[in-house]
DSSP file (Angstrom, degrees, kcal/mol; ACC not computed):
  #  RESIDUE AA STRUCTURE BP1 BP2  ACC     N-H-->O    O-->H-N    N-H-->O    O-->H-N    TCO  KAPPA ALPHA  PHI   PSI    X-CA   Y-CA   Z-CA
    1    1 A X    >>        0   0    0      0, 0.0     3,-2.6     0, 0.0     4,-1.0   0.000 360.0 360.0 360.0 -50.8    1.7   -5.1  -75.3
    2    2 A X  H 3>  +     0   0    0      1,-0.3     4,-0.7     2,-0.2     5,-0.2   0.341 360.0  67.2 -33.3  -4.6    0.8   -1.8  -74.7
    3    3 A X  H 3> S+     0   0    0      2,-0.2     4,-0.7     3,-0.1    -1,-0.3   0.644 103.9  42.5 -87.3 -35.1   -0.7   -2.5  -71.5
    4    4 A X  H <> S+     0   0    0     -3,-2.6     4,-1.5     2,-0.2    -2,-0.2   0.593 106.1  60.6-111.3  -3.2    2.5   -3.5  -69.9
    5    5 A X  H  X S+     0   0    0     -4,-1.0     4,-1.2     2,-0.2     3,-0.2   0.928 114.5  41.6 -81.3 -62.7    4.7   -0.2  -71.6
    6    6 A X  H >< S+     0   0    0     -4,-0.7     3,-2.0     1,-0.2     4,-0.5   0.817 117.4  47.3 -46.0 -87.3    1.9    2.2  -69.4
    7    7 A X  H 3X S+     0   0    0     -4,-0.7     4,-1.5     1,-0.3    -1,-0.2   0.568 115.1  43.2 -20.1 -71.4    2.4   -0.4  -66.5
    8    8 A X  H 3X S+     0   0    0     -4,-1.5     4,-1.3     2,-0.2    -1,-0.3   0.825 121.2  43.6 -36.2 -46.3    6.7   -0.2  -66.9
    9    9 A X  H XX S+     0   0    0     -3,-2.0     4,-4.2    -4,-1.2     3,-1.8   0.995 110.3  53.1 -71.5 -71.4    6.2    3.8  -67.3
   10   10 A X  H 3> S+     0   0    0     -4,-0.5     4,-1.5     1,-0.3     5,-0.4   0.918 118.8  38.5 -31.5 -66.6    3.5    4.1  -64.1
   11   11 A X  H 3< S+     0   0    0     -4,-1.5     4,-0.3     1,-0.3    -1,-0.3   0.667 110.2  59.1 -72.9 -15.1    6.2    2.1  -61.9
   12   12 A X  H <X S+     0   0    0     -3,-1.8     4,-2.0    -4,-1.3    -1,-0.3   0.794 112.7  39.8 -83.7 -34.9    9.3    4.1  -63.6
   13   13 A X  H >X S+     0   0    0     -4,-4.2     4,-1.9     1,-0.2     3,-1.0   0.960 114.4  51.8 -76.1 -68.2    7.5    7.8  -62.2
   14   14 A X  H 3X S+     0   0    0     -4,-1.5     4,-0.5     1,-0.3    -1,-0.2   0.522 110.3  49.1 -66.6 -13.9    6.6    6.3  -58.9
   15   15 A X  H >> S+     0   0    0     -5,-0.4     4,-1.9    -4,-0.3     3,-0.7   0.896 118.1  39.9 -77.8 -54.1   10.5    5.0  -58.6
   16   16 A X  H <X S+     0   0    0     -4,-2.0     4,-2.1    -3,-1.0     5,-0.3   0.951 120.8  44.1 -76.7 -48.3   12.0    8.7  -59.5
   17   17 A X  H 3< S+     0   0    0     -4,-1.9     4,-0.4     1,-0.2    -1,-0.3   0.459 113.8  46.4-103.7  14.4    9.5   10.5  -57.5
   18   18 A X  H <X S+     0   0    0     -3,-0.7     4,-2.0    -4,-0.5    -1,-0.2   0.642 114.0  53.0 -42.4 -62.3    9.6    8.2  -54.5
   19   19 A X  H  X S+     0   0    0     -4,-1.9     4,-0.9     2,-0.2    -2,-0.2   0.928 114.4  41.1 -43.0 -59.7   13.6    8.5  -54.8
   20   20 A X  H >X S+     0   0    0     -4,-2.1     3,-2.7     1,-0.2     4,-1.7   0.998 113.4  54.4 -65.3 -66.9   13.5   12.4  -54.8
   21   21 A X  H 3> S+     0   0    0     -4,-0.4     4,-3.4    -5,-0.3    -2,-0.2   0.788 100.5  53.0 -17.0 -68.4   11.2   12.3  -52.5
   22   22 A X  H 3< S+     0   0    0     -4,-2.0    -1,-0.3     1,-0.2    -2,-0.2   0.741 119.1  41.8 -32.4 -49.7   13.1   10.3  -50.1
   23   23 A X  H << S+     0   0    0     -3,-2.7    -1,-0.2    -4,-0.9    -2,-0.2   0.737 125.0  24.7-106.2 -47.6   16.0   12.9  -50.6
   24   24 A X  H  < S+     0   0    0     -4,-1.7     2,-0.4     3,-0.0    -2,-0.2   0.658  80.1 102.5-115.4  -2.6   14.2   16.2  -50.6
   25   25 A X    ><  -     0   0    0     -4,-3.4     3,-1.1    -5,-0.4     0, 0.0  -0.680  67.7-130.2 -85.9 136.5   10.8   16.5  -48.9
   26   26 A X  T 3  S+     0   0    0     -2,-0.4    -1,-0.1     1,-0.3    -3,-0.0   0.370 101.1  50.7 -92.1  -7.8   11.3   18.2  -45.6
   27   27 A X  T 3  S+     0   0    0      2,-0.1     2,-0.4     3,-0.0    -1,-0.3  -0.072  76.7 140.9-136.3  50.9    9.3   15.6  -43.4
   28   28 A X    <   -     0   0    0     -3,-1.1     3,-0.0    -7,-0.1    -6,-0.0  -0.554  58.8 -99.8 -57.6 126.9   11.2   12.7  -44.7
   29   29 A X        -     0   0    0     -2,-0.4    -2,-0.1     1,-0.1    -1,-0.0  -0.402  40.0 -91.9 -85.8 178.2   12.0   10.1  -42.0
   30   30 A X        -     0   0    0      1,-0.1     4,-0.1     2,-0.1    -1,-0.1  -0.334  29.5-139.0 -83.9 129.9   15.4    9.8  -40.2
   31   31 A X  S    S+     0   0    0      2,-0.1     2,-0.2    -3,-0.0    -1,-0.1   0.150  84.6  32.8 -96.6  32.5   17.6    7.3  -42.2
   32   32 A X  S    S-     0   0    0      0, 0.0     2,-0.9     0, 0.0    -2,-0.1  -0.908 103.1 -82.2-159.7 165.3   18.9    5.8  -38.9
   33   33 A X        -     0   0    0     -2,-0.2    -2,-0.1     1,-0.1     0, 0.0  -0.160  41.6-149.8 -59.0  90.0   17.6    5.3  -35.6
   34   34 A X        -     0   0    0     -2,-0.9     2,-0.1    -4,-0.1    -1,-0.1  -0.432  28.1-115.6 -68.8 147.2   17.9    8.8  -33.3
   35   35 A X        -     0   0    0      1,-0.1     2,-0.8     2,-0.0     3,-0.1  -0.329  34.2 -94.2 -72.6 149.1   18.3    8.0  -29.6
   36   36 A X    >>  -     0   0    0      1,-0.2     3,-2.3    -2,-0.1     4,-1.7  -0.507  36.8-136.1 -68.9 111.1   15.7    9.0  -27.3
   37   37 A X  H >> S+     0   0    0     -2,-0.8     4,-1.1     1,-0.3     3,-0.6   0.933 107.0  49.8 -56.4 -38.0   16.9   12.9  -25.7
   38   38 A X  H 34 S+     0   0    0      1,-0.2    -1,-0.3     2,-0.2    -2,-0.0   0.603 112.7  41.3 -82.0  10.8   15.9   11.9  -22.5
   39   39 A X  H X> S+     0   0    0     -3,-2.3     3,-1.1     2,-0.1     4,-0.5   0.535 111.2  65.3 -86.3 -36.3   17.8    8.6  -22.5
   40   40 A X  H X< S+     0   0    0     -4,-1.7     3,-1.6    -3,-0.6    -2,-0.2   0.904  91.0  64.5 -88.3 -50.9   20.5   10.6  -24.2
   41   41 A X  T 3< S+     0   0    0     -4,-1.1    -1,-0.3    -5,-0.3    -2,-0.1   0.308  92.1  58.4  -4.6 -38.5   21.0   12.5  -21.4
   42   42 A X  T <4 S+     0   0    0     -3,-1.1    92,-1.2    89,-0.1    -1,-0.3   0.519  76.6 110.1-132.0 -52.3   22.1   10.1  -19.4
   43   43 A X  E <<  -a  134   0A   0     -3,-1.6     2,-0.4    -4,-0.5    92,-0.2  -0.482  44.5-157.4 -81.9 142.7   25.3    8.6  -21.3
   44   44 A X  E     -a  135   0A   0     90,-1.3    92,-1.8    -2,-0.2     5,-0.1  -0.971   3.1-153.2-125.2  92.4   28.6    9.1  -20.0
   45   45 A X     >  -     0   0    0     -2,-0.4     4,-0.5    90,-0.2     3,-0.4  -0.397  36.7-105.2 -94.6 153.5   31.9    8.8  -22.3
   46   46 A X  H  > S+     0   0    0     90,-0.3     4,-0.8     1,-0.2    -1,-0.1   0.508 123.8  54.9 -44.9 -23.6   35.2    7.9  -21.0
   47   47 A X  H  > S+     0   0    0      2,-0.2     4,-1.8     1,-0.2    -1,-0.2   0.802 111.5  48.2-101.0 -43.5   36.4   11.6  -21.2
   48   48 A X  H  > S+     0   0    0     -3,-0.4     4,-1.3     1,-0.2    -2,-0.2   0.722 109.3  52.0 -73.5 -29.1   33.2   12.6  -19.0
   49   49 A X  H  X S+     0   0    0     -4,-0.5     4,-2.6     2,-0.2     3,-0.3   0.884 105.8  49.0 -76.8 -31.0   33.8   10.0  -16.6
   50   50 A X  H  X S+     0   0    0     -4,-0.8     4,-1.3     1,-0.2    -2,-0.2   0.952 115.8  53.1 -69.4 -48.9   37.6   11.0  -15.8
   51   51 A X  H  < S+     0   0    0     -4,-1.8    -1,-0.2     2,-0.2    -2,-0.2   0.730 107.6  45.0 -46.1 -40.7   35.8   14.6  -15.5
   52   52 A X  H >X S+     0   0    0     -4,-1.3     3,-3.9    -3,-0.3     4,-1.8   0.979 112.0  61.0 -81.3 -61.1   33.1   13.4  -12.9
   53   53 A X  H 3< S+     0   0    0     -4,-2.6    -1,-0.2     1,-0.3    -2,-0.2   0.677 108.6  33.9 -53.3 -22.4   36.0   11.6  -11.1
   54   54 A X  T 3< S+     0   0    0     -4,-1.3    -1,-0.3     1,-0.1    -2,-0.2  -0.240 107.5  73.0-119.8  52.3   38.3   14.4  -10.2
   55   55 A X  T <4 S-     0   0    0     -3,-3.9     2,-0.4     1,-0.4    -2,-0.2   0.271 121.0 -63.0 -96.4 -39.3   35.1   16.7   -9.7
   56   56 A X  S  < S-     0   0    0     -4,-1.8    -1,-0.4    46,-0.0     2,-0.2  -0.919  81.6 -34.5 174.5-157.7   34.4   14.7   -6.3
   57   57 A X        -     0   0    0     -2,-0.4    46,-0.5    -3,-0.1     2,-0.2  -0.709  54.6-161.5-104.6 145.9   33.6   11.3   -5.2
   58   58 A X        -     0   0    0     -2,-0.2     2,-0.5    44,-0.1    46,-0.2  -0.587  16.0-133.1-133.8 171.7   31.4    9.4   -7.7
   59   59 A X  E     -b  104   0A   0     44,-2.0    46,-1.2    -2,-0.2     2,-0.5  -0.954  25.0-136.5-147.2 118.3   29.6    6.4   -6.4
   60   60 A X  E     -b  105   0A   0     -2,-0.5    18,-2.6    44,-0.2     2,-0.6  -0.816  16.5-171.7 -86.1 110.5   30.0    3.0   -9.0
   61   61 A X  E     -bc 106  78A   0     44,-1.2    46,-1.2    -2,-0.5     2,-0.4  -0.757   1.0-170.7 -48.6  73.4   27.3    0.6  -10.1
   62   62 A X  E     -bc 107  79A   0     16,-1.8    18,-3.0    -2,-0.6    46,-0.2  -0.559  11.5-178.4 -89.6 143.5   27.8   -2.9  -12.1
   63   63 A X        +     0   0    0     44,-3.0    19,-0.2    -2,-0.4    56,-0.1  -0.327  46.6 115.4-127.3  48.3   25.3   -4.4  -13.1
   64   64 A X  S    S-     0   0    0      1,-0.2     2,-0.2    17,-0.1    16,-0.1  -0.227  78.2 -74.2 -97.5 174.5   27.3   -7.1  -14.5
   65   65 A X    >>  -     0   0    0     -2,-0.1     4,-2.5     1,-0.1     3,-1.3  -0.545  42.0-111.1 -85.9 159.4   26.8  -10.7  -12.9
   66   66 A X  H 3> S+     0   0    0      1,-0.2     4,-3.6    -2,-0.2     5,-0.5   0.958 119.0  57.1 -47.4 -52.9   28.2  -11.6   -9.6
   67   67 A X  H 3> S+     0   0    0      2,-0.2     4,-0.8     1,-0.2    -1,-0.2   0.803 112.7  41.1 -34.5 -40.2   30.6  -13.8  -10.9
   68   68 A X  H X> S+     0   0    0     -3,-1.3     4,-1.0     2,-0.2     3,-0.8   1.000 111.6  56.1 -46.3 -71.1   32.1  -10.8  -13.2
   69   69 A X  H >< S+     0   0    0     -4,-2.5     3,-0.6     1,-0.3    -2,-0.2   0.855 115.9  36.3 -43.3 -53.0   31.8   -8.3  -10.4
   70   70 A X  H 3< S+     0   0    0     -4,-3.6    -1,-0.3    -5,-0.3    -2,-0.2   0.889 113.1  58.8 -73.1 -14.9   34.1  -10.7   -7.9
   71   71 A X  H << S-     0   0    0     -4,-0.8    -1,-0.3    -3,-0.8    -2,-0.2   0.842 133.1 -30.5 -87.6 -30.3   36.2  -11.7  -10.6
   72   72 A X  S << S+     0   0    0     -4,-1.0     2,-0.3    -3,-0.6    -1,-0.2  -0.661  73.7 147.0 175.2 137.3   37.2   -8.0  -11.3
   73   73 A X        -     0   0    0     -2,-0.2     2,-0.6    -3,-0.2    -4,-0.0  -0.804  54.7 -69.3-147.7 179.8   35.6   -5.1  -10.9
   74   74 A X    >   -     0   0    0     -2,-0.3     3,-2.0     1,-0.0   -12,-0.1  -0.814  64.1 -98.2 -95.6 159.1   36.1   -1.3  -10.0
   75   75 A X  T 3  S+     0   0    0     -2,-0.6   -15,-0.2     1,-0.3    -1,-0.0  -0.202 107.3   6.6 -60.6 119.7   37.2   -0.8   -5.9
   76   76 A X  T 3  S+     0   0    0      1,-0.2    -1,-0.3   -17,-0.1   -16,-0.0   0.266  85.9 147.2  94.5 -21.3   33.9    0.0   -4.1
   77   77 A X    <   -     0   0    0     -3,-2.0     2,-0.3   -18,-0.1   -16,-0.3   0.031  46.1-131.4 -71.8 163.0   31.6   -0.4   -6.7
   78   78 A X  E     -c   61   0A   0    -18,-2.6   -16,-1.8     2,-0.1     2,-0.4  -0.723  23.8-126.4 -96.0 170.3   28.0   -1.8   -5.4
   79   79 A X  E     +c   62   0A   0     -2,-0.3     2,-0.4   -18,-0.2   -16,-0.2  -0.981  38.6 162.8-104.8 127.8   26.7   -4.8   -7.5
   80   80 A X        +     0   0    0    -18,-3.0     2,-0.2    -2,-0.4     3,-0.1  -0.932   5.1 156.7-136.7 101.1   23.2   -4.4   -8.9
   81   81 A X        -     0   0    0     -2,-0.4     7,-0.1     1,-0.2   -17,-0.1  -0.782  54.2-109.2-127.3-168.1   22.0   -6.6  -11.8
   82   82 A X  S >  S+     0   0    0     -2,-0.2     3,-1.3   -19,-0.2     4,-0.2   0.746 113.9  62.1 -83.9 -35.0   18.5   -7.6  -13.0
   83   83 A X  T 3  S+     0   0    0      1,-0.3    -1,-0.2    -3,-0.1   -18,-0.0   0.651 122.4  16.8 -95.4   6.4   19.1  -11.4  -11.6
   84   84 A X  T 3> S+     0   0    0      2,-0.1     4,-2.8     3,-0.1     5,-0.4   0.303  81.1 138.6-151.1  37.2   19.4  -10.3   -7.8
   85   85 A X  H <> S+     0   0    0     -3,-1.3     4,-4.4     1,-0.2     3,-0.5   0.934  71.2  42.9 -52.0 -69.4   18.0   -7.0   -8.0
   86   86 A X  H  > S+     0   0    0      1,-0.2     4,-0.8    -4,-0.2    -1,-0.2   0.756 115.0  46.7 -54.0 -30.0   15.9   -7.3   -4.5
   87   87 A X  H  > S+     0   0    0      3,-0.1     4,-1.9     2,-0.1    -1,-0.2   0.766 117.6  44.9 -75.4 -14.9   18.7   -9.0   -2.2
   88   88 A X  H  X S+     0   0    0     -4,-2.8     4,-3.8    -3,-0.5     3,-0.4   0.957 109.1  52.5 -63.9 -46.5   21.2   -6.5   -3.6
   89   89 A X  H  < S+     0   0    0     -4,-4.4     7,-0.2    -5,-0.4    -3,-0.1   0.827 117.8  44.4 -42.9 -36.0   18.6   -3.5   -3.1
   90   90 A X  H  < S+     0   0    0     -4,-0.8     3,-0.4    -5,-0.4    -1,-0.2   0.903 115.4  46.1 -64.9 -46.7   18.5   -5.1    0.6
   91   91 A X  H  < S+     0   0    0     -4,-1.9     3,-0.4    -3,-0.4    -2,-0.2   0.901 115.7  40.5 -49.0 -71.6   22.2   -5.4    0.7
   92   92 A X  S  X S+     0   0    0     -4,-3.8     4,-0.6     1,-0.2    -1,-0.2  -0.232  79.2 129.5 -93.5  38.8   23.4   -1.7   -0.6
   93   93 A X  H >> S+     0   0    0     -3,-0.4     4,-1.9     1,-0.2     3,-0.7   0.997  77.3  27.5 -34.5 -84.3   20.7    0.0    1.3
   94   94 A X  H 3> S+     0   0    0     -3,-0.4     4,-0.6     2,-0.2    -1,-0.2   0.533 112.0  61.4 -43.2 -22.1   22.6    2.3    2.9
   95   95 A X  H 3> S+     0   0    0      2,-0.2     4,-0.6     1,-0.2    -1,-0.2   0.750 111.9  47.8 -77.8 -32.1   25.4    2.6    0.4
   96   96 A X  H X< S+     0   0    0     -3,-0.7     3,-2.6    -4,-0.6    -2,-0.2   0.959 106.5  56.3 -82.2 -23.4   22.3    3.9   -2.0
   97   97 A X  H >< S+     0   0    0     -4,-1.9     3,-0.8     1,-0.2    -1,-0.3   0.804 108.0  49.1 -66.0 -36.0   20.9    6.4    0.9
   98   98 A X  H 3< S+     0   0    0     -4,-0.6    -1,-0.2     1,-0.3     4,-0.2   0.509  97.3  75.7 -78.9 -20.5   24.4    8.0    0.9
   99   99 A X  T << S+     0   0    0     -3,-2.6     3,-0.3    -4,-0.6    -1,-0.3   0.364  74.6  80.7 -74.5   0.2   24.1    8.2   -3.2
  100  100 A X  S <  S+     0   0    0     -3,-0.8    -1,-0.2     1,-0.2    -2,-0.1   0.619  88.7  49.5-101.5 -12.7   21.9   11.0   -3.0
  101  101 A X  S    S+     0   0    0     -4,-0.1     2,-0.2     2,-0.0    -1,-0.2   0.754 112.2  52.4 -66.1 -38.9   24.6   13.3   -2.4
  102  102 A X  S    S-     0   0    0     -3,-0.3     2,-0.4    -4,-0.2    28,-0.3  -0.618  82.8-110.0-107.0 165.5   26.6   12.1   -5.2
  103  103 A X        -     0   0    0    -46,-0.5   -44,-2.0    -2,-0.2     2,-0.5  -0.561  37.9-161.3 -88.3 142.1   26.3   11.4   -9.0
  104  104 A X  E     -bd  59 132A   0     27,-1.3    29,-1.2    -2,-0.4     2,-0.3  -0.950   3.6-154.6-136.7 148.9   26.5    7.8   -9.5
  105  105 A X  E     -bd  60 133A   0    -46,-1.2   -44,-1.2    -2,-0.5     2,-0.4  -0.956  10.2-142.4-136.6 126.0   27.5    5.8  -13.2
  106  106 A X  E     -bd  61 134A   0     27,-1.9    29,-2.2    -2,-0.3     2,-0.3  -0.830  22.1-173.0 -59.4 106.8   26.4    2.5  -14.0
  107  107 A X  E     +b   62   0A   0    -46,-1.2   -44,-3.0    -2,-0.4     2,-0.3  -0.906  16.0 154.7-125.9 144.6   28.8    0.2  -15.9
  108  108 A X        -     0   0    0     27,-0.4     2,-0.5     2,-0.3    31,-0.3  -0.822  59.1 -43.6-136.8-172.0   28.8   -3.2  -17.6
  109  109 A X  S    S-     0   0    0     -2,-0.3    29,-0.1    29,-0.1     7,-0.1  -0.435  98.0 -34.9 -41.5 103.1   30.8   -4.7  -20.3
  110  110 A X  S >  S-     0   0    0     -2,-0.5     3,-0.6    27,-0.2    -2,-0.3  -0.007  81.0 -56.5  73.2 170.0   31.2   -2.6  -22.9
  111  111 A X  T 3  S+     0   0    0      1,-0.2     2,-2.0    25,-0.2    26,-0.2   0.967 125.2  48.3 -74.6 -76.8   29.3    0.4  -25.2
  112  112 A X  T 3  S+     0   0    0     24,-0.1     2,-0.4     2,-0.1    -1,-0.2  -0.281  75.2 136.5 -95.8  44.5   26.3   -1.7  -26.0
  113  113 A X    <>  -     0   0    0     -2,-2.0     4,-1.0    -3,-0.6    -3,-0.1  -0.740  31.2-173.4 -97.4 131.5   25.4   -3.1  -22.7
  114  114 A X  H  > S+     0   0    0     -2,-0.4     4,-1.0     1,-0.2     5,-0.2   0.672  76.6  69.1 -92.4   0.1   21.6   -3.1  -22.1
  115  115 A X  H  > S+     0   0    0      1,-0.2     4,-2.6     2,-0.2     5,-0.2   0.936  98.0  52.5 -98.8 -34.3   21.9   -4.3  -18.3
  116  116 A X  H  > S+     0   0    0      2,-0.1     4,-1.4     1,-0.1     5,-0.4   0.938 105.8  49.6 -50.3 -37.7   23.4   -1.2  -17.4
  117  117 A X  H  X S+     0   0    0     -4,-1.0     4,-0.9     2,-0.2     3,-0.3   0.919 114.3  54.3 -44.7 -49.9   20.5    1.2  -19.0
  118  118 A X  H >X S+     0   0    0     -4,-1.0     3,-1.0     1,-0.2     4,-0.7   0.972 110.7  37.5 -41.3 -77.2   18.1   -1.1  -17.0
  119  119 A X  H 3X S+     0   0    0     -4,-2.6     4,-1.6     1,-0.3    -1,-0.2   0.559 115.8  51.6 -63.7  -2.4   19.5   -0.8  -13.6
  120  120 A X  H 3X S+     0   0    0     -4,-1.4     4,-2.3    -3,-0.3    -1,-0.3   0.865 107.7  57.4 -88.3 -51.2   20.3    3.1  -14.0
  121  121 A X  H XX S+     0   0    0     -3,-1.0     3,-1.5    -4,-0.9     4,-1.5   0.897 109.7  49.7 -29.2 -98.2   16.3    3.2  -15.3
  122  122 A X  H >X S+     0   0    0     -4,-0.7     4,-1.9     1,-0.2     3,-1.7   0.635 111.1  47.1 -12.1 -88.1   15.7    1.6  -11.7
  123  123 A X  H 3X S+     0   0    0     -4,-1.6     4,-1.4     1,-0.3     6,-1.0   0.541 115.8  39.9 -12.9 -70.3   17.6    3.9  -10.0
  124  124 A X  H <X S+     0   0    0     -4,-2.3     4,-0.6    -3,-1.5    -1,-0.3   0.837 131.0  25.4 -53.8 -62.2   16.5    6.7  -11.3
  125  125 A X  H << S+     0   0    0     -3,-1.7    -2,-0.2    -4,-1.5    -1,-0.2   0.748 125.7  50.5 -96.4 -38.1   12.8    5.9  -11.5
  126  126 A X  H  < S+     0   0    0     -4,-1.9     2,-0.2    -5,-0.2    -2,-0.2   0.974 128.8  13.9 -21.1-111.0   13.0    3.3   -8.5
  127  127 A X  H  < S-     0   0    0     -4,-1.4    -2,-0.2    -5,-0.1    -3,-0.2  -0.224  94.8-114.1 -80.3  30.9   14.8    5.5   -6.0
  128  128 A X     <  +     0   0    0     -4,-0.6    -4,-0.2    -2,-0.2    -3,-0.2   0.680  56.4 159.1  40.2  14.9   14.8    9.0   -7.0
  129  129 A X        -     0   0    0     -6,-1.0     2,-0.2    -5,-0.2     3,-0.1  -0.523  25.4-150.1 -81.3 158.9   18.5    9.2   -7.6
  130  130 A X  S    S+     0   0    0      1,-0.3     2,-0.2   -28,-0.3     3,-0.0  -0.757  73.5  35.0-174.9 100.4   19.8   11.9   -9.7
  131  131 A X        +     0   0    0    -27,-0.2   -27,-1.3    -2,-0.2    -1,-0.3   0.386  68.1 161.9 -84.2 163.5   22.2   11.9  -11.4
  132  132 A X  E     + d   0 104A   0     -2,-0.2     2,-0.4   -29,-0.2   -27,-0.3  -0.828  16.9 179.7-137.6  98.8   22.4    8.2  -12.6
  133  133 A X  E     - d   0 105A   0    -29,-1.2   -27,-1.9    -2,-0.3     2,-0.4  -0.865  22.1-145.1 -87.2 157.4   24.5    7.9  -15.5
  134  134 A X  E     -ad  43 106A   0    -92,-1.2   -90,-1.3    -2,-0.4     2,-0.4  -0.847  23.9-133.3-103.0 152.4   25.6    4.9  -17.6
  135  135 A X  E     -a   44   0A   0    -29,-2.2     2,-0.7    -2,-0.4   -27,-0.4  -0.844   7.6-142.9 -96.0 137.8   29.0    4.8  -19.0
  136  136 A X        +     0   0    0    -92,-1.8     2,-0.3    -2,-0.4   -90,-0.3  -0.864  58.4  24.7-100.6 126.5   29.9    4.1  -22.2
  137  137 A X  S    S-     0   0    0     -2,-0.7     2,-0.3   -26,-0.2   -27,-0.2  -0.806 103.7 -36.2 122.3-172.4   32.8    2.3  -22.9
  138  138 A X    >   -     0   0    0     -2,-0.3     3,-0.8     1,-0.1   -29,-0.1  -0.652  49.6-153.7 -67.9 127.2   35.1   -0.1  -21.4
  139  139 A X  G >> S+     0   0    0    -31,-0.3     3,-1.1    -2,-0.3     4,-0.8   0.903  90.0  66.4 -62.4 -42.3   35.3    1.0  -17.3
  140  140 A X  G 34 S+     0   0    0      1,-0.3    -1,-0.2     2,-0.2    -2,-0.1   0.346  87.1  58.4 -76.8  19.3   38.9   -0.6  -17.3
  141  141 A X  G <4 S+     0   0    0     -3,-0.8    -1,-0.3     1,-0.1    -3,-0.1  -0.265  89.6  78.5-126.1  51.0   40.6    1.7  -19.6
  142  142 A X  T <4 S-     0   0    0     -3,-1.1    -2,-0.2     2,-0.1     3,-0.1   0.609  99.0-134.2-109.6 -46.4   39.5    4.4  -17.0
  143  143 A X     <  +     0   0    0     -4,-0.8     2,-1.3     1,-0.2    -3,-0.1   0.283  54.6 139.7 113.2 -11.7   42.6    3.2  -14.6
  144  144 A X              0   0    0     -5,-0.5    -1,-0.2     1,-0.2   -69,-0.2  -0.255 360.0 360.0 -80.0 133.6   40.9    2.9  -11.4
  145  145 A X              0   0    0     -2,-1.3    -1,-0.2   -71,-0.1   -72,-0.1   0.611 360.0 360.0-156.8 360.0   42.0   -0.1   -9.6
């Protein structure tokens, strides 16, 4: 029996000084996921967007599906998604040649839409446009219509 009170004891220090650890040692890791700072960069809150928009003329991206985009969308915006990425690129040639003047924001449905990040990524990385931001939030409680 003594074999398993040392055994109980070993696992009782290695619980408290794991625990403290956890809590106080200076190169603990982060107990949720931090965003990448040059991704971070990048994201646009409603409040920022209203700002861009009566700074100058902003130039819109969804990267939602066509269907969305015809079914309602914002006035002007180009359509860019993953699933027709090269006839669109073909399409909004010019529209994008003309972006290089302006800051242009990427939107889909909602905060936690990955198709915007993608297609801003493109942009960016793709075509040397600069600024590319995505927005986060709903676009339609922005008011443009």
């Amino acid at each position: 029996m003594k074999i398993w009170k040392q055994a109980g004891w070993i696992v009782a220090a290695a619980l408290v000084a794991g625990t403290v650890s956890a809590f106080v040692h200076p190169l603990r890791p982060p107990w949720r996921e931090i965003e990448d700072p040059a991704e971070a960069q990048w994201r646009l809150d409603l409040a920022g967007a209203r700002a861009l928009l009566e700074a100058g003329p902003v130039v819109w991206v969804d990267a939602r599906t066509r269907r969305a985009h015809e079914t309602e969308s914002i006035p002007g915006s180009l359509l860019l998604n993953q699933e027709e990425w090269g006839e669109l690129m073909f399409e909004h040639q010019m529209a994008l040649q003309e972006a290089f003047a302006q800051p242009v924001v990427v939107y889909c449905d909602g905060k936690d839409c990955g198709r915007s990040v993608e297609i801003a990524k493109r942009l960016r990385e793709l075509l040397g446009l600069d600024p590319v931001y995505v927005l986060e939030g709903d676009w339609r409680t922005l008011g443009i219509r």
